[in-house]
C-alpha positions as CSV (number, residue, x, y, z in Angstrom):
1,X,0.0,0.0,0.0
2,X,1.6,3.2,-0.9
3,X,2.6,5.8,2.2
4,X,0.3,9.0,2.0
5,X,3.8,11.1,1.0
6,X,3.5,8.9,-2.3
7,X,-1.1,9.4,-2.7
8,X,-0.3,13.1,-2.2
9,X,2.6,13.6,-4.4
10,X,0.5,11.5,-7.1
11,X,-2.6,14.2,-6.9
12,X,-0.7,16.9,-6.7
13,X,1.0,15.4,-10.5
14,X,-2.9,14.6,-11.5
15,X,-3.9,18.2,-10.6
16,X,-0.7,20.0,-12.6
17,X,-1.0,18.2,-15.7
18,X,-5.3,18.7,-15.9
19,X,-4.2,22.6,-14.9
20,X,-1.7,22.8,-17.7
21,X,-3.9,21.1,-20.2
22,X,-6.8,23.8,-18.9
23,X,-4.5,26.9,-19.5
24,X,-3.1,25.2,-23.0
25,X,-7.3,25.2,-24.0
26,X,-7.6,28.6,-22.8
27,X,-4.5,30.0,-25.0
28,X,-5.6,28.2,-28.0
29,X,-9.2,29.2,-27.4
30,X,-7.9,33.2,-27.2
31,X,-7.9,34.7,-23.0
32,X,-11.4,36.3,-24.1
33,X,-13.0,33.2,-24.2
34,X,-16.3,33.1,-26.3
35,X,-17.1,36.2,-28.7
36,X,-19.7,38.2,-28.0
37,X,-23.2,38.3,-29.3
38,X,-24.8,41.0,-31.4
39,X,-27.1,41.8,-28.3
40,X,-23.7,41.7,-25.7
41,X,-21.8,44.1,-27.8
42,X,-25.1,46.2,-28.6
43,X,-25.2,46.4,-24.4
44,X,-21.5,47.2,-24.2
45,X,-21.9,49.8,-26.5
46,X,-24.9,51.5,-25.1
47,X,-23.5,51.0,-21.8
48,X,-20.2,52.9,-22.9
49,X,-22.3,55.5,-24.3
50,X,-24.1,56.5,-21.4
51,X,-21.7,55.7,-19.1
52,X,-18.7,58.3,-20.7
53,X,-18.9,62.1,-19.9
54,X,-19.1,63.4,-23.1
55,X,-23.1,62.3,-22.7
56,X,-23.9,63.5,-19.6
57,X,-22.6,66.6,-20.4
58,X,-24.4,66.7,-23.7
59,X,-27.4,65.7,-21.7
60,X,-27.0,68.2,-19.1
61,X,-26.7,71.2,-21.4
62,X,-30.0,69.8,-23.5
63,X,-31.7,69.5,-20.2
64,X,-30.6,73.6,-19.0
65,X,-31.9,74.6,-22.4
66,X,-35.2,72.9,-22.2
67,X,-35.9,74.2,-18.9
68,X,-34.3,77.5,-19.7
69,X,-36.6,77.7,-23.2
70,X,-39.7,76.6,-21.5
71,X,-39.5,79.0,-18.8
72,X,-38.6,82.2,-20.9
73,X,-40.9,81.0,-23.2
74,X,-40.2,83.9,-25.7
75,X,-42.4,81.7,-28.4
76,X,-44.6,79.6,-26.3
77,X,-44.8,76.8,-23.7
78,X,-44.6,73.2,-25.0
79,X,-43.6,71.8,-21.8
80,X,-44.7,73.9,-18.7
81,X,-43.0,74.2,-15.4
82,X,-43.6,70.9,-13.8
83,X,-41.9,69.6,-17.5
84,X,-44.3,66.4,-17.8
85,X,-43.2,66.0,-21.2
86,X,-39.2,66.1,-20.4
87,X,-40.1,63.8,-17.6
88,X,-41.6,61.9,-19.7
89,X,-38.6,61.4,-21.7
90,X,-36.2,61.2,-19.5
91,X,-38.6,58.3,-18.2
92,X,-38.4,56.5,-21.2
93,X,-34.6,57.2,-21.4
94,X,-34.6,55.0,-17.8
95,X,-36.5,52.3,-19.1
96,X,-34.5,51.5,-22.1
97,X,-30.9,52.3,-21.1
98,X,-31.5,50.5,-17.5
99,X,-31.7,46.8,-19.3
100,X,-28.9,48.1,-21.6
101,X,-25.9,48.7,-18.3
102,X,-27.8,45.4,-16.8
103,X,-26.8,43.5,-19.5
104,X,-23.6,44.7,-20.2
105,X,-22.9,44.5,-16.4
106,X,-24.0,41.1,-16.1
107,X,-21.9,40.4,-19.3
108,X,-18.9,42.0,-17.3
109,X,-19.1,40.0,-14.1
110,X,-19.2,36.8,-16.0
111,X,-15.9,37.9,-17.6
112,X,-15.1,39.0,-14.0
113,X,-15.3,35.1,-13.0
114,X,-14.0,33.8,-15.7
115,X,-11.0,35.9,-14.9
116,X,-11.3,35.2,-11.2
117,X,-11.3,31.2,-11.4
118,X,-8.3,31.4,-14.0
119,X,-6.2,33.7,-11.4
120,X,-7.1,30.9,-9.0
121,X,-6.1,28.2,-10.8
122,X,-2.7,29.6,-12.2
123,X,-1.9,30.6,-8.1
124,X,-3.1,26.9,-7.2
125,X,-0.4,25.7,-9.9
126,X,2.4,27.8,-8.8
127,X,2.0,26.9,-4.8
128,X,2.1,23.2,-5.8
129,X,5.0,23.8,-8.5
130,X,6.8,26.0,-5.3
131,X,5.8,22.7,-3.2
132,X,7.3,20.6,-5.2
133,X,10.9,22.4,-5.8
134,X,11.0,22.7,-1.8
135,X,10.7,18.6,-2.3
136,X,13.2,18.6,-4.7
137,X,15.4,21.4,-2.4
138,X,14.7,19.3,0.7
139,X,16.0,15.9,-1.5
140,X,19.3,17.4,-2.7
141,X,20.4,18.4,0.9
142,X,19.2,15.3,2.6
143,X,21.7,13.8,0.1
144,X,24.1,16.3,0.5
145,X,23.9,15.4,3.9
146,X,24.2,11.9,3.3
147,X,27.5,12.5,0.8
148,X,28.5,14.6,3.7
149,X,28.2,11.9,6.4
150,X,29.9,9.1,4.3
151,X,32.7,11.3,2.9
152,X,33.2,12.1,7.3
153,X,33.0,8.1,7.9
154,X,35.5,7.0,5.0
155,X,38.0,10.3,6.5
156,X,37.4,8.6,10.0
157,X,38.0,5.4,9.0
158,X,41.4,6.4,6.7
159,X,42.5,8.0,10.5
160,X,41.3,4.8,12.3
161,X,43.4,3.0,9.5
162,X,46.6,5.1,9.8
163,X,46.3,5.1,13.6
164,X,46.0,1.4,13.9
């Protein structure tokens, strides 16, 4: 029956080699992974859109001249003060771009994990690769040691020898 030194020494080779053939996959599958979908990159884009500060600026200046226009009103007043109709579509704005940074955010946390469980496994790979060179390290000196001793027994028994 093998010792448990052997059993764990065994996994730890089982897990390396399925970890190497996992990361060789992942290069020859590209580190993105899958490409995206019409709809994802859609999402992304939106997402981008009306994330970036160009827009809100842009929206904030189209906002302060509605308001501004409506309450001047040197023409007339198509949206009153309590601005129903800019509520309105600012409403509808919500509606539409809220799925849009959902998606694109759900999009990015899967990419996230994906990520995530790679980092894992490369930093499970390199504390058993680190295990295993202190096994090797630890080998070499105990037979250093062992060179060491017999090179001091054969010296002690040449004096014995000449002694004698």
């Amino acid at each position: 029956m093998p010792d448990i030194n052997t059993r764990i020494h065994d996994a730890e080779d089982r897990l390396l080699d399925e970890l190497r053939r996992q990361r060789r996959l992942q290069r020859e599958a590209g580190e993105g992974g899958q490409e995206a979908s019409v709809g994802q990159k859609v999402a992304d884009t939106v997402a981008a859109i009306i994330g970036s500060w160009p827009f809100i600026i842009i929206q904030s200046c189209l906002l302060a001249a509605w308001v501004t226009l409506n309450v001047i009103a040197w023409i007339r007043h198509w949206d009153p003060y309590p601005f129903i109709l800019l509520n309105l579509a600012l409403s509808f704005q919500a509606a539409y771009a809220g799925p849009f940074i959902l998606m694109s955010q759900n999009r990015q946390q899967d990419i996230d994990r994906r990520k995530a469980e790679t980092d894992y496994q490369v930093n499970v790979k390199a504390e058993l690769e680190i295990e295993l060179l202190h096994q090797k390290l630890d080998a070499l000196k105990e037979q250093e040691l062992a060179d060491l001793a017999r090179a001091v027994r054969n010296l002690s028994e040449q004096l014995e020898a000449r002694r004698g």
